[in-house]
N, C-alpha and C positions, 0 to 999 in steps of 0.2 A: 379612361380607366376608372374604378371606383374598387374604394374598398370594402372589406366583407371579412368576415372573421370566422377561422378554421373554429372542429371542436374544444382546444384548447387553449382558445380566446387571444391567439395571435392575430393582430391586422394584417393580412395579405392585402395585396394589390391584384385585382385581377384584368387582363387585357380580354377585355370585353368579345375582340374578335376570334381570338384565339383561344384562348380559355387557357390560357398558363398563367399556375401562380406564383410569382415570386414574395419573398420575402418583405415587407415594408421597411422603410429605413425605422420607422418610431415600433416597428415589432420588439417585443422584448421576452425574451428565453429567462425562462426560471429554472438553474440547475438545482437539482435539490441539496440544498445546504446541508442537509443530514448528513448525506453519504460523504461528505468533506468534514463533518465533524466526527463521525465515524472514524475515520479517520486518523485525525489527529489522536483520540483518545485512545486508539490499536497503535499506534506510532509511539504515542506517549509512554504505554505498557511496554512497546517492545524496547523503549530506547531505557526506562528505568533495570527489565530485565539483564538487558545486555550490561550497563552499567554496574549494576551488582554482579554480574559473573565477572569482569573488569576487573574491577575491584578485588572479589577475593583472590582472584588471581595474581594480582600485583603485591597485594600485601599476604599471601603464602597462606593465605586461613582456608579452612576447612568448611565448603555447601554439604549442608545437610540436605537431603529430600525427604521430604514431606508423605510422597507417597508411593514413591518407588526407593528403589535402591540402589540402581545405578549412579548417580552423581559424581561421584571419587574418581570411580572408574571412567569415566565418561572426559570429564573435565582431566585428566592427568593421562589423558594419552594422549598418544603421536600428532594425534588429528585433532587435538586442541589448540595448535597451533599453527599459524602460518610462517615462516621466516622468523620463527621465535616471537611474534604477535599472537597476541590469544585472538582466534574465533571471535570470538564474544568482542571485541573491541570493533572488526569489521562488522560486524550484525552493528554495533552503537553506531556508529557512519551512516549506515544503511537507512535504521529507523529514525537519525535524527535531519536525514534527507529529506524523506517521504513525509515526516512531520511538517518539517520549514516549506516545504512545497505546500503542502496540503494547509497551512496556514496562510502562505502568499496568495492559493486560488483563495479563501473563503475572503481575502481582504480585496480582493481585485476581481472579482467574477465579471463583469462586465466587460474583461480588457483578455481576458482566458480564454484560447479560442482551441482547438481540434490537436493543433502541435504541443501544446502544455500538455495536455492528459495523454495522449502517444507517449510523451517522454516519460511521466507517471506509470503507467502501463508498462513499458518496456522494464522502466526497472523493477517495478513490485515483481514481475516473471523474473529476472533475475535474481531477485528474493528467494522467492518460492525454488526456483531449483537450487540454491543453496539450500536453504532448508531439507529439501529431500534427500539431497546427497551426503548430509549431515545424519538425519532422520535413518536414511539406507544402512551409514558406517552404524551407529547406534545398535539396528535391528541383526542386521548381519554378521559384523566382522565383531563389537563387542558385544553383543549380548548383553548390554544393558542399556538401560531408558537414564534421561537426566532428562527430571521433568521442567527446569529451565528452559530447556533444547526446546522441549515441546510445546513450552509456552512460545516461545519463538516462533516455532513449524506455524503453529496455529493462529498468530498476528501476521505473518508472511503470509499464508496464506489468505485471511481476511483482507488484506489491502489489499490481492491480488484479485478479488470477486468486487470489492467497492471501484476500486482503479477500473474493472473492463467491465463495471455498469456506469459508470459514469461516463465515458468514453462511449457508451453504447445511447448516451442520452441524445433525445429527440431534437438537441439545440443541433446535433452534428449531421442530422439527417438532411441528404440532398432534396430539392424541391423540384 
């Protein structure tokens, strides 16, 4: 066997007779650390978000919005709550998940293999369809926006593009 190296300057092993390449043991995958840092700082946003809705929630204050006008309305109906829990406490759960995850691959990437980012993936989709089914009540049943909400919809949905391209990376690809 000898080695020889793909375009992206991994050492494969190749069997000289057959011509199949596998992987070398000393090959070494570069996930790009961006899209984990990405990440954490969309997770970060979402967990401060949800945190402030939390919050005013618990202590009975009044969100302003900034550039819509639904907020009131939005946050003080039915569907602000789950079992008398606010929304917004489960989204804080969610984003401070996706963060502690998304900080555990950037400290261990070498030991992070195919089943970590599945399970990343799986839940940031479970994100994103809370989000929409939120985003849906919002558009349809109250007719109005809380632009919290939407800051929300829109960090669920960014871990949901960074989580199924990283998962979509080249380390996971069969040989």
């Amino acid at each position: 066997m000898k080695n020889s190296a793909n375009r992206s300057g991994q050492l494969l092993k190749v069997k000289s007779k057959a011509g199949v390449k596998t992987p070398s043991p000393r090959a070494t995958y570069k996930i790009p650390t961006i899209l984990l840092v990405f990440m954490v700082v969309i997770s970060f946003v979402g967990l401060l978000d949800s945190r402030y809705l939390s919050a005013k929630h618990f202590a009975g204050g009044l969100v302003e919005c900034n550039f819509f006008s639904g907020c009131e309305s939005v946050l003080n109906s039915v569907y602000s709550e789950f079992f008398d829990i606010p929304v917004a406490l489960f989204g804080g759960i969610y984003y401070f998940t996706v963060l502690i995850c998304s900080i555990y691959f950037l400290q261990n990437l070498p030991k992070i293999n195919l089943g970590h980012f599945k399970f990343l993936a799986c839940f940031t989709v479970a994100g994103l369809l809370a989000s929409a089914y939120f985003v849906a009540i919002q558009l349809f049943l109250l007719k109005a926006i809380c632009e919290y909400c939407m800051l929300s919809a829109v960090s669920s949905t960014l871990l949901l593009v960074l989580s199924l391209t990283l998962l979509r990376h080249e380390k996971f690809k069969k040989y």
